[in-house]
N, C-alpha and C positions, 0 to 999 in steps of 0.2 A: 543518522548522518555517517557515520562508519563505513554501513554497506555502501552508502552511495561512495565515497571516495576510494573503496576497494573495486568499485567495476571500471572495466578498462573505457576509453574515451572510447568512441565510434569516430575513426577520422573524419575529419572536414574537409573537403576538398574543394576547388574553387576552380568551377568548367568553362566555358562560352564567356567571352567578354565581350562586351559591344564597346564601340569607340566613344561615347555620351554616356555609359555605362555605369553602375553604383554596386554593383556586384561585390566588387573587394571591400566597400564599407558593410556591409550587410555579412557579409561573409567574418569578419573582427566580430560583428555582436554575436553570431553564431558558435564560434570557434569558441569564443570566452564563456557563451553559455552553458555550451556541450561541457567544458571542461569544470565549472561549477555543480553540472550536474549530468553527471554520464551514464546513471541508469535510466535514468527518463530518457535523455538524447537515443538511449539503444531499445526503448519500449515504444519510441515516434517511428510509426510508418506512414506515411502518404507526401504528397506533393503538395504546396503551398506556392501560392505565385500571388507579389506583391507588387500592388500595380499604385501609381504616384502620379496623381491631380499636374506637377511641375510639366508632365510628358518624358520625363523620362523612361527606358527600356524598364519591362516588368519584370521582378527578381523573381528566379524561381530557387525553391530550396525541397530537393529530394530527401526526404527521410526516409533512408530503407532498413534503420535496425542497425546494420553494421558498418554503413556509412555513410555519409549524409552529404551533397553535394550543393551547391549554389552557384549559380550561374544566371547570366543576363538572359534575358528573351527566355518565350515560352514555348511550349509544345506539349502537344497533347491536351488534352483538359485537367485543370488542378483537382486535390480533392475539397480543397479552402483556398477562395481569396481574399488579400487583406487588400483593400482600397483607400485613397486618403492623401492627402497633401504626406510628403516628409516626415513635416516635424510632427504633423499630428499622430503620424504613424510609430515614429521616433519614441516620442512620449509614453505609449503605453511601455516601452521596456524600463523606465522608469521609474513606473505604475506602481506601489505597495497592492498584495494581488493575496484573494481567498478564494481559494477552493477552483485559482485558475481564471479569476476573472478580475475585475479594476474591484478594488475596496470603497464600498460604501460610507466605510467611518475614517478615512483618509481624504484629506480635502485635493491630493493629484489625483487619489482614485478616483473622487466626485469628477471631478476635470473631465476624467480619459473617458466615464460614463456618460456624462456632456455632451462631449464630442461623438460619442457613440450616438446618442440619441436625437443627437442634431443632423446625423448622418454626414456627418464630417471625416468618418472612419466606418468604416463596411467591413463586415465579415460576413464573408456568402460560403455555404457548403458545410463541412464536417467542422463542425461547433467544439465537438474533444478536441480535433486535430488544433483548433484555433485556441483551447484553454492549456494544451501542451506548449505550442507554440511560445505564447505568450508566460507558461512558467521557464522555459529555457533560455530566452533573452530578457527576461527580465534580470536589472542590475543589482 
């Protein structure tokens, strides 16, 4: 725990806003995560784009190591996308989490597994990128 609070944060910065936009909420659980945990946040590289059942704009969040962006709308192709209503999506950051994935012997983790397998929540692409993911915004 030591080392991790001696690595410096990877700033968060916050790009593209659409006017219907969720960007700056997504961006708070990013920010708060990075800074619980900054050597992971600086050992995440790839693209993520989180797309919401509601229609709302797809969040993208650039992990490149030394700094990490998020912003509304996409471009390019991601390396992981998270899909899912909101709260469903929501929820897994509140997820108790082993080895980077929802917990078996936790009854939110059964939940967020649930919902995983009811396909209520999708994860397509780089599966590490999505168990990083999921340790840095978890609360």
């Amino acid at each position: 725990m030591e080392a991790e609070s001696r690595t410096p944060c990877p700033p968060v910065r916050l790009g593209v806003l659409a006017e219907d936009g969720i960007a700056p909420s997504i961006f708070a659980l990013v920010e708060h995560g990075v800074g619980k945990r900054p050597a992971l946040a600086a050992q995440t590289v790839g693209t993520v784009e989180l797309r919401f059942a509601e229609g709302y704009p797809p969040v993208r969040i650039d992990f490149e190591g030394t700094r990490i962006l998020v912003e509304d709308g996409g471009a390019g192709p991601p390396d992981l996308v998270v899909s899912g209503s909101m709260p469903d999506i929501v929820h897994l950051t509140a997820t108790p989490l082993v080895g980077g994935v929802p917990s078996p012997t936790s009854g939110r983790g059964r939940a967020a597994l649930a919902r995983m397998a009811r396909g209520r929540v999708k994860l397509e692409g780089d599966r590490a990128l999505g168990r990083k993911l999921l340790r840095i915004l978890a609360l």
